[in-house]
TIMI-2910 file (N, C-alpha, C, CB; in pm, 1 decimal, decimal comma, always signed):
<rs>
+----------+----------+----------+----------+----------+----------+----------+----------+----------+----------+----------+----------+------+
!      n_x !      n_y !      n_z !     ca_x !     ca_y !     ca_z !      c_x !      c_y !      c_z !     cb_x !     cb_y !     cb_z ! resn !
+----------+----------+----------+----------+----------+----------+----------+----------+----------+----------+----------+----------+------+
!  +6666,9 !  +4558,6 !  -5124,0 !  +6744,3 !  +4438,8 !  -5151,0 !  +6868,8 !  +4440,3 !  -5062,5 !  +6782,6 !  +4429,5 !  -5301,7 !  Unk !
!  +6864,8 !  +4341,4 !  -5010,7 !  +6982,1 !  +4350,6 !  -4879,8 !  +7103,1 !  +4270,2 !  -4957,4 !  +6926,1 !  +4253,9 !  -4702,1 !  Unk !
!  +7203,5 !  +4335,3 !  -4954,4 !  +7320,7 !  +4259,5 !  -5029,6 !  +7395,3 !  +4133,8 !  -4961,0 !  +7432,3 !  +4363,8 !  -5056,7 !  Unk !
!  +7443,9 !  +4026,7 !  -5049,4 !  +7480,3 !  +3937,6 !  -4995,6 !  +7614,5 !  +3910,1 !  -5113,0 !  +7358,9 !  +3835,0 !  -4965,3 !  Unk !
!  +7750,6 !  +3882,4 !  -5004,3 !  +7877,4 !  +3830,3 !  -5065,7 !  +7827,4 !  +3685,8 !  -5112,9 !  +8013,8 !  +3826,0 !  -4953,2 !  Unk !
!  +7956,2 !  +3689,0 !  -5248,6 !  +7954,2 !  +3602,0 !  -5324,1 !  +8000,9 !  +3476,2 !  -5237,6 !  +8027,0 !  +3640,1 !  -5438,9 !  Unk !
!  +7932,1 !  +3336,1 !  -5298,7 !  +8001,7 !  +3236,0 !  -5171,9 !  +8142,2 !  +3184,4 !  -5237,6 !  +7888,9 !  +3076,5 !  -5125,3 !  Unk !
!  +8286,2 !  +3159,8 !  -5180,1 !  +8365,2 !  +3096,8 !  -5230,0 !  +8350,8 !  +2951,9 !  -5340,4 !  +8419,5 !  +3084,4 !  -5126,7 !  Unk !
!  +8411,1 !  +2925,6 !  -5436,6 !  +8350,7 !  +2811,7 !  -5471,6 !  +8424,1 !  +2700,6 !  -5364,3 !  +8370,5 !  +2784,3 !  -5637,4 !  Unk !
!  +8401,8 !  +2565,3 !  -5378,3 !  +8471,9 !  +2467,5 !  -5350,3 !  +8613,0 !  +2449,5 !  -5434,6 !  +8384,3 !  +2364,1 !  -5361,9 !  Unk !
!  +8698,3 !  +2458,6 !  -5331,6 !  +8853,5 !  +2441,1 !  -5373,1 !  +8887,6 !  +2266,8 !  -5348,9 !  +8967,8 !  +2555,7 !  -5255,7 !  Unk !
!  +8930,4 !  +2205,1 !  -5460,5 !  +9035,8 !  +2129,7 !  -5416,8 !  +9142,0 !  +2116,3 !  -5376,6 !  +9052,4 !  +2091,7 !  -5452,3 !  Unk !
!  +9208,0 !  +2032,0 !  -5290,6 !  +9314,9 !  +2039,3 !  -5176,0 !  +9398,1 !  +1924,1 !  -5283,8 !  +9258,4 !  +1983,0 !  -4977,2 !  Unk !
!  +9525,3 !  +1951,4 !  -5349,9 !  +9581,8 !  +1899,6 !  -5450,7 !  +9671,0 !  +1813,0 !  -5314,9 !  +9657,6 !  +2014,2 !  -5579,7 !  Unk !
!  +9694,7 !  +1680,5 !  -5337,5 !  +9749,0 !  +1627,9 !  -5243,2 !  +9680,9 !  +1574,4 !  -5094,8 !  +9832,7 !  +1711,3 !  -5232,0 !  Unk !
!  +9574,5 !  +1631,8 !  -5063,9 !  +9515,0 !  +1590,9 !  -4937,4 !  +9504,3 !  +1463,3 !  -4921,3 !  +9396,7 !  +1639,0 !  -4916,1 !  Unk !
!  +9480,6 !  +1377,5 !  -4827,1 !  +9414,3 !  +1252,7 !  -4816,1 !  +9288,4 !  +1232,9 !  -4699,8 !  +9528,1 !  +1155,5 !  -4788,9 !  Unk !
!  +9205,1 !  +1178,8 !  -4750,1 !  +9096,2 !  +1196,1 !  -4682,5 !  +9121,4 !  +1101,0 !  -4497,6 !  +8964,5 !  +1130,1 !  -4801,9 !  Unk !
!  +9123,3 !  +1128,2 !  -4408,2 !  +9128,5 !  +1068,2 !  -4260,9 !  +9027,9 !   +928,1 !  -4292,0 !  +9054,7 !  +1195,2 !  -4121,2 !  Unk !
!  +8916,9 !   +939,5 !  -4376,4 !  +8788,0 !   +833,2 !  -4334,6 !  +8846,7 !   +696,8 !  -4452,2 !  +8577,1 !   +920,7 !  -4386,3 !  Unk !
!  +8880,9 !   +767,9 !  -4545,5 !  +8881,2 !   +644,4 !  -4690,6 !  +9043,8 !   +687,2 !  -4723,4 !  +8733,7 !   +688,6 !  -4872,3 !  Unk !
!  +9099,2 !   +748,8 !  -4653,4 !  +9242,3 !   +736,6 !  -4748,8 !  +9261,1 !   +770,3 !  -4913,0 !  +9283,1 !   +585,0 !  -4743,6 !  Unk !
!  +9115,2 !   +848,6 !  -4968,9 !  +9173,2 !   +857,0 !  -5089,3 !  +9219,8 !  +1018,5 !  -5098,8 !  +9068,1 !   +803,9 !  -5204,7 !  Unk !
!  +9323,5 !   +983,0 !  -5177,7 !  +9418,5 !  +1109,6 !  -5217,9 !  +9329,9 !  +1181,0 !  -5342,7 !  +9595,8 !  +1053,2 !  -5278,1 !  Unk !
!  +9334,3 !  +1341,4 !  -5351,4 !  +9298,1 !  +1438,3 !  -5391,0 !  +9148,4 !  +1394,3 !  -5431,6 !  +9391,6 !  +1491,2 !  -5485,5 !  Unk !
!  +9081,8 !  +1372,1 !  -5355,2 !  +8958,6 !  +1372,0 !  -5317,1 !  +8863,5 !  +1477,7 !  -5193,3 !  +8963,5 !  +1247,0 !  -5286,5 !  Unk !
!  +8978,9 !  +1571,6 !  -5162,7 !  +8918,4 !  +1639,9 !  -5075,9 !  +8893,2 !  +1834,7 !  -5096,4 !  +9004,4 !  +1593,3 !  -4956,7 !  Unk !
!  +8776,6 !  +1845,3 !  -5104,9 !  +8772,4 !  +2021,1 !  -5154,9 !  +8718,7 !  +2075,5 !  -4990,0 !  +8614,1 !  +2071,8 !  -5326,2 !  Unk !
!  +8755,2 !  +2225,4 !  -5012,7 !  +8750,1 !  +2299,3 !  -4923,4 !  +8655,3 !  +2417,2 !  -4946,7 !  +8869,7 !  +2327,6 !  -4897,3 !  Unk !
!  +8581,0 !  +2446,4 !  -4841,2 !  +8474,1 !  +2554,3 !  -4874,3 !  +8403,0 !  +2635,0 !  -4710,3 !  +8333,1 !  +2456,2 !  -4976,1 !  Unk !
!  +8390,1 !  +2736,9 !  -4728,5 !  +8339,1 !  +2812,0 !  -4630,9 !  +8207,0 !  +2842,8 !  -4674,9 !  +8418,2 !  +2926,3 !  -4600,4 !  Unk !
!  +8112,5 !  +2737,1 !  -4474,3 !  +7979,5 !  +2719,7 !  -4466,4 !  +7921,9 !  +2847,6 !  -4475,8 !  +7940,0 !  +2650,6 !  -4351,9 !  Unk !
!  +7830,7 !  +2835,7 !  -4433,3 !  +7686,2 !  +2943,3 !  -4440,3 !  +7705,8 !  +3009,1 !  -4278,5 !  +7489,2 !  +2833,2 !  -4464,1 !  Unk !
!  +7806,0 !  +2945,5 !  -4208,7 !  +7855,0 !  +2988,5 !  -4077,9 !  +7998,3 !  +3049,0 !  -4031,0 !  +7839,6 !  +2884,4 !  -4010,3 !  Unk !
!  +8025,3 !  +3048,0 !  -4181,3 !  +8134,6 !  +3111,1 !  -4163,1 !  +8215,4 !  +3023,0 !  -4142,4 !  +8136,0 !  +3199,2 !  -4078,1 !  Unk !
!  +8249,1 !  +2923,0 !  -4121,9 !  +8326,7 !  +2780,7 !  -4128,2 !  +8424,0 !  +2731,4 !  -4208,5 !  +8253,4 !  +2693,9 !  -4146,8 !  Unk !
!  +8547,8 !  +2725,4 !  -4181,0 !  +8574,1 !  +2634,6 !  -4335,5 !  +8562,0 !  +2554,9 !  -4317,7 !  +8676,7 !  +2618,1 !  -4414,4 !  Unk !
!  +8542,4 !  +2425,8 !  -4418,0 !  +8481,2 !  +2273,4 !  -4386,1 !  +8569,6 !  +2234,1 !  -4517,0 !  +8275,0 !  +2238,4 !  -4389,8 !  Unk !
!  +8644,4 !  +2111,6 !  -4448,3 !  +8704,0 !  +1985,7 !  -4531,2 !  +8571,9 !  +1875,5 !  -4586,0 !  +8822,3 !  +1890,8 !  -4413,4 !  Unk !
!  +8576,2 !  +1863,0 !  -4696,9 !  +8486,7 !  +1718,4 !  -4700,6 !  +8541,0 !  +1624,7 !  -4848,3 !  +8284,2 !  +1765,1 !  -4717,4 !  Unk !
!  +8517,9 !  +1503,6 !  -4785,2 !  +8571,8 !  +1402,6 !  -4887,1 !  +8507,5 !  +1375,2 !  -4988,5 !  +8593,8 !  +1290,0 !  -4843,7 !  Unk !
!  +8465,3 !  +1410,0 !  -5112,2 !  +8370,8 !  +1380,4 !  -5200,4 !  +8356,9 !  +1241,2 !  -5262,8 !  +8385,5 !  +1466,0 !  -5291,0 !  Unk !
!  +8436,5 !  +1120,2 !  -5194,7 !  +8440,1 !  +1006,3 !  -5238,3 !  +8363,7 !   +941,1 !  -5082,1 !  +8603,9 !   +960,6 !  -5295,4 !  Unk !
!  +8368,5 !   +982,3 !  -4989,5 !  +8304,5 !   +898,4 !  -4903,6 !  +8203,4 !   +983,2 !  -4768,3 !  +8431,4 !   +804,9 !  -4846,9 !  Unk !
!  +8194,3 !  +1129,4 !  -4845,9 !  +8120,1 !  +1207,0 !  -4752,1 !  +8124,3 !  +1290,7 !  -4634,7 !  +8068,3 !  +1152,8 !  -4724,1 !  Unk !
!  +8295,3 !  +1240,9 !  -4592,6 !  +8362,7 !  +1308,5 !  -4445,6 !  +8340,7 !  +1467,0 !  -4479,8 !  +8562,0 !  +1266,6 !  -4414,5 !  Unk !
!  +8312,9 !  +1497,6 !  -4328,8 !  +8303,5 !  +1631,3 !  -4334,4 !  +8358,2 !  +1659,3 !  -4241,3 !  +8195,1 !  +1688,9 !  -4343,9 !  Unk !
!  +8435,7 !  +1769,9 !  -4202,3 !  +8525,8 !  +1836,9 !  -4049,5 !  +8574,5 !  +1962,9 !  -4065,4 !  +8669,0 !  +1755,1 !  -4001,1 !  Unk !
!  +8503,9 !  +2109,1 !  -4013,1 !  +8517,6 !  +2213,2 !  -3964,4 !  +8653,1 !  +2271,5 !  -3923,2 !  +8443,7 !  +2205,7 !  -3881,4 !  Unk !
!  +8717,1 !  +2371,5 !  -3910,6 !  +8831,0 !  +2383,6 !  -3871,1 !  +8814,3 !  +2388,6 !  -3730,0 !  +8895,9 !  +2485,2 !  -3929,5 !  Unk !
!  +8745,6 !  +2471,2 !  -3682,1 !  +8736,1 !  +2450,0 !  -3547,1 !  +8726,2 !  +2313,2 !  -3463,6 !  +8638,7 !  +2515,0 !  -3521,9 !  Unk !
!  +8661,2 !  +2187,4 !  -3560,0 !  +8643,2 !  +2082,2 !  -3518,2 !  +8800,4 !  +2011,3 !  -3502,7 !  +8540,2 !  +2020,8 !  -3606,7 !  Unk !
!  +8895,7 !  +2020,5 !  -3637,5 !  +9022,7 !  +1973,1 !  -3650,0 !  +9082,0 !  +2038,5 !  -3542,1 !  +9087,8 !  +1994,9 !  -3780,2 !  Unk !
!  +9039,7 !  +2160,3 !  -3488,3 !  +9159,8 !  +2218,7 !  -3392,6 !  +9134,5 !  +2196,6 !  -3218,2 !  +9169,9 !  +2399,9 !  -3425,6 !  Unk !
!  +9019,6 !  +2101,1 !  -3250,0 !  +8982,1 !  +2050,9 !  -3110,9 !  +9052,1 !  +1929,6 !  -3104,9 !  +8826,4 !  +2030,0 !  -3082,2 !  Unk !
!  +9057,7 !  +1817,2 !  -3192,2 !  +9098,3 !  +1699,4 !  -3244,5 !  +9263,2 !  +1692,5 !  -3206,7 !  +9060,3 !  +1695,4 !  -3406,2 !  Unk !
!  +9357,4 !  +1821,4 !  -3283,4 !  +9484,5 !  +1874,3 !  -3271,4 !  +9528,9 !  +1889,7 !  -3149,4 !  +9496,1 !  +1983,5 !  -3328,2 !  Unk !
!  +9428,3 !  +1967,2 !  -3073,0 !  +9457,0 !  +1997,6 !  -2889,2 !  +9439,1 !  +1884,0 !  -2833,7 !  +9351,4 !  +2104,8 !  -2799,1 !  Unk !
!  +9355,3 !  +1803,5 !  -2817,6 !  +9327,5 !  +1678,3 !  -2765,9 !  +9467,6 !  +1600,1 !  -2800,2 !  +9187,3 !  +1612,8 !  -2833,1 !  Unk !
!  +9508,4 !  +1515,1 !  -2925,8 !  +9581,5 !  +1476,4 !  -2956,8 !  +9735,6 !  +1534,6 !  -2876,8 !  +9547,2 !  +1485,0 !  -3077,3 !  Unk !
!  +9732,1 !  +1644,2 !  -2872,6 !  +9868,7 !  +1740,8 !  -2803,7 !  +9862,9 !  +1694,8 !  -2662,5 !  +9851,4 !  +1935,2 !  -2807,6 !  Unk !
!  +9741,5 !  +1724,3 !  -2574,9 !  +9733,3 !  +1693,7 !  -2470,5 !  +9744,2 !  +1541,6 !  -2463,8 !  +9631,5 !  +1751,6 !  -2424,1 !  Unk !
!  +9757,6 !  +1475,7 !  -2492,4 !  +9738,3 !  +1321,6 !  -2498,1 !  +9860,7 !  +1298,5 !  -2548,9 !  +9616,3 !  +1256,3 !  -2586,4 !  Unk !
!  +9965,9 !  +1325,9 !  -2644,8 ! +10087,5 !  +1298,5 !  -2659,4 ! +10209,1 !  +1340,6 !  -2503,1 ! +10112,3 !  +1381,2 !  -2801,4 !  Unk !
! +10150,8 !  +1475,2 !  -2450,8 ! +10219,0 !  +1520,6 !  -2335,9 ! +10242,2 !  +1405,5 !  -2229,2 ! +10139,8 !  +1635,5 !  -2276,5 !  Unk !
! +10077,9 !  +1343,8 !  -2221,8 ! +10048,8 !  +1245,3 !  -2110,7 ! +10115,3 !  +1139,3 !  -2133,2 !  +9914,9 !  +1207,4 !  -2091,6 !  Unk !
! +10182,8 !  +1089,3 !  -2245,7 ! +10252,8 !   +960,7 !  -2202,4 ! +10362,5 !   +910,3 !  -2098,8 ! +10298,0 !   +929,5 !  -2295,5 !  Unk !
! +10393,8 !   +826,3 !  -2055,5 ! +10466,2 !   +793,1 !  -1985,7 ! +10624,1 !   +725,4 !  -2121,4 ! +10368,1 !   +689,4 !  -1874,7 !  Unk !
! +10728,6 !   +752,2 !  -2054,2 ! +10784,4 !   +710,1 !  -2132,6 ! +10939,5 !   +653,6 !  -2038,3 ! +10781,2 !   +818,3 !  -2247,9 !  Unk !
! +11021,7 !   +566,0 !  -2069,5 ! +11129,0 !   +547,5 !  -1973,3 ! +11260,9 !   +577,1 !  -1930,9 ! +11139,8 !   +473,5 !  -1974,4 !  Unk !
! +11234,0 !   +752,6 !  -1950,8 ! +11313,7 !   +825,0 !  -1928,3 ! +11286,6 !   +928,6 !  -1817,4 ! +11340,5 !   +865,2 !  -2035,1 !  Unk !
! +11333,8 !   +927,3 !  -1680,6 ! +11266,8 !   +932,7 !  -1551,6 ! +11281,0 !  +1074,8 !  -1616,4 ! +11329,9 !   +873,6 !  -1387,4 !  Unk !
! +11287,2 !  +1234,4 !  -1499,2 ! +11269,5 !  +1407,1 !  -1562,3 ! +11392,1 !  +1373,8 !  -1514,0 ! +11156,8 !  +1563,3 !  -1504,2 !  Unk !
! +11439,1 !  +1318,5 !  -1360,8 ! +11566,6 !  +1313,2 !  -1288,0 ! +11693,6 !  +1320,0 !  -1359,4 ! +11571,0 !  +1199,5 !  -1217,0 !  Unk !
! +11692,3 !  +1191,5 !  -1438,2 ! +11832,4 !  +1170,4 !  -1494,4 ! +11857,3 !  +1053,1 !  -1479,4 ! +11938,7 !  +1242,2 !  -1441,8 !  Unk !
! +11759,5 !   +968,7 !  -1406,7 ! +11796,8 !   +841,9 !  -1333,0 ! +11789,7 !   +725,3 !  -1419,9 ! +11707,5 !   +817,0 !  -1213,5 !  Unk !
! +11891,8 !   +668,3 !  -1418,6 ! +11803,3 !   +488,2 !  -1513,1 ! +11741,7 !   +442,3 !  -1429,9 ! +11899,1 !   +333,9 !  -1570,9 !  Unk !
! +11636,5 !   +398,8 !  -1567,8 ! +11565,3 !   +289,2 !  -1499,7 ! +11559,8 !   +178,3 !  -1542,1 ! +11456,6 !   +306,7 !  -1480,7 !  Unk !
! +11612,2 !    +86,6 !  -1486,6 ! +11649,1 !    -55,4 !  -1514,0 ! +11510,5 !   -141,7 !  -1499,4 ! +11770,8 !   -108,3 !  -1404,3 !  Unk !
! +11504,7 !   -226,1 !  -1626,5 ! +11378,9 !   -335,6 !  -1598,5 ! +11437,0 !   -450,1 !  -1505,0 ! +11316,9 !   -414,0 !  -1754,2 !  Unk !
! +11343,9 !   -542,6 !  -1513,9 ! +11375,1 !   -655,9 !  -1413,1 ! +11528,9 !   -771,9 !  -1447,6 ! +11218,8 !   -754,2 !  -1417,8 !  Unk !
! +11608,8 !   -768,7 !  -1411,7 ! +11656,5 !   -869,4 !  -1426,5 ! +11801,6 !   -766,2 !  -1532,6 ! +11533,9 !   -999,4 !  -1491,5 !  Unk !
! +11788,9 !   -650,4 !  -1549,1 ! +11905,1 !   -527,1 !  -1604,2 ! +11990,5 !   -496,3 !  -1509,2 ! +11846,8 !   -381,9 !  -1646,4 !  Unk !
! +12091,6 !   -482,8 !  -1529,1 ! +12218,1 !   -385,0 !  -1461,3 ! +12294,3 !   -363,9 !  -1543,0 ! +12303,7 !   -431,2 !  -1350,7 !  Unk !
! +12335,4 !   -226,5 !  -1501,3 ! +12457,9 !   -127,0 !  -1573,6 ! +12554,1 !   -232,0 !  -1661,7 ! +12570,7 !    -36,1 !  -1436,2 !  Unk !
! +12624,9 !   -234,4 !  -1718,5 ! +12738,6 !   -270,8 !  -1766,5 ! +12861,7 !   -245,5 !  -1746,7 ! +12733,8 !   -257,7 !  -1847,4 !  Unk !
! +12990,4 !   -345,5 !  -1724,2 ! +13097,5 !   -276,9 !  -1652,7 ! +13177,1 !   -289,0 !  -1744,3 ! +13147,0 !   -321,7 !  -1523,1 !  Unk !
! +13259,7 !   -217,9 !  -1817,1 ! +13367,0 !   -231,4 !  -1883,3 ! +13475,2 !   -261,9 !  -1819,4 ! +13386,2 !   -140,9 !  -1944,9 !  Unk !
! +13561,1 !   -386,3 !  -1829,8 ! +13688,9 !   -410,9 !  -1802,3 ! +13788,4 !   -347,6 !  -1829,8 ! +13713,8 !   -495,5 !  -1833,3 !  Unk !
! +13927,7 !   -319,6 !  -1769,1 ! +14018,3 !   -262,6 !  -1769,4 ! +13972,9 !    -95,6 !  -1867,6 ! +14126,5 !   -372,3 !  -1819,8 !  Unk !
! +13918,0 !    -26,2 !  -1812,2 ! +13908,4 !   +111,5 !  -1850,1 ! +13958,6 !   +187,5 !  -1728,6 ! +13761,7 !   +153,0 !  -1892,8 !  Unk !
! +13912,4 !   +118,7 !  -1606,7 ! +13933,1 !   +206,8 !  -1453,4 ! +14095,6 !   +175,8 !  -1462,2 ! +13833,8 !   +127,3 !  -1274,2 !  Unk !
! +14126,2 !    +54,7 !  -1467,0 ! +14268,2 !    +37,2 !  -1432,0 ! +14337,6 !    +89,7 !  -1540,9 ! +14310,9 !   -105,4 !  -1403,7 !  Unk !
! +14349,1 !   +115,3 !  -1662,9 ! +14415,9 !   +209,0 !  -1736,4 ! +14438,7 !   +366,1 !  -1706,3 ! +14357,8 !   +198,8 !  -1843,0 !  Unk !
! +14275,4 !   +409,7 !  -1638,9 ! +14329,7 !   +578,7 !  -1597,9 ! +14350,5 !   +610,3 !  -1519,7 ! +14279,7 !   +677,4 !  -1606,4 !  Unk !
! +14409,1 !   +475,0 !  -1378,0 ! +14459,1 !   +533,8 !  -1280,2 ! +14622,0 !   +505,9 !  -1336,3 ! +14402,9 !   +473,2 !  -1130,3 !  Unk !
+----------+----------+----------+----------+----------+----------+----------+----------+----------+----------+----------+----------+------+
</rs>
């Protein structure tokens, strides 16, 4: 008789919300037959691996890096069409 560990039961995640249906504490946690832990939604069937979430996580990371945003690395403004600086009156002639 070849011995075999007991399987974890299914844990609920007090607070979770499911990514597919949005429902709250609807989601238990359990480690597959692969050694896996796996999220799944018991109200609408979602299922996702940790390894799967941590591909999802990197992607997402790499893809937040890539944005463009309008703040040059330089230091430089960048003015849209039809922008220029602003000049404050009498500040220069007060600190000379």
């Amino acid at each position: 008789m070849e011995y075999q560990p007991k399987k974890k039961p299914k844990r609920f995640v007090a607070g979770a919300v499911c990514p597919k249906c949005s429902e709250m504490d609807r989601t238990v946690l359990y480690t597959s037959d692969d050694g896996d832990e796996v999220r799944e939604c018991i109200s609408c069937g979602f299922k996702q691996t940790a390894s799967e979430q941590a591909a999802e996580d990197q992607a997402r990371q790499l893809e937040s890096e890539a944005l463009a945003t309008r703040v040059t690395p330089l230091g430089k403004a960048v003015l849209d069409e039809d922008e220029a600086p602003l000049k404050i009156l009498g500040i220069a002639d007060k600190a000379d």
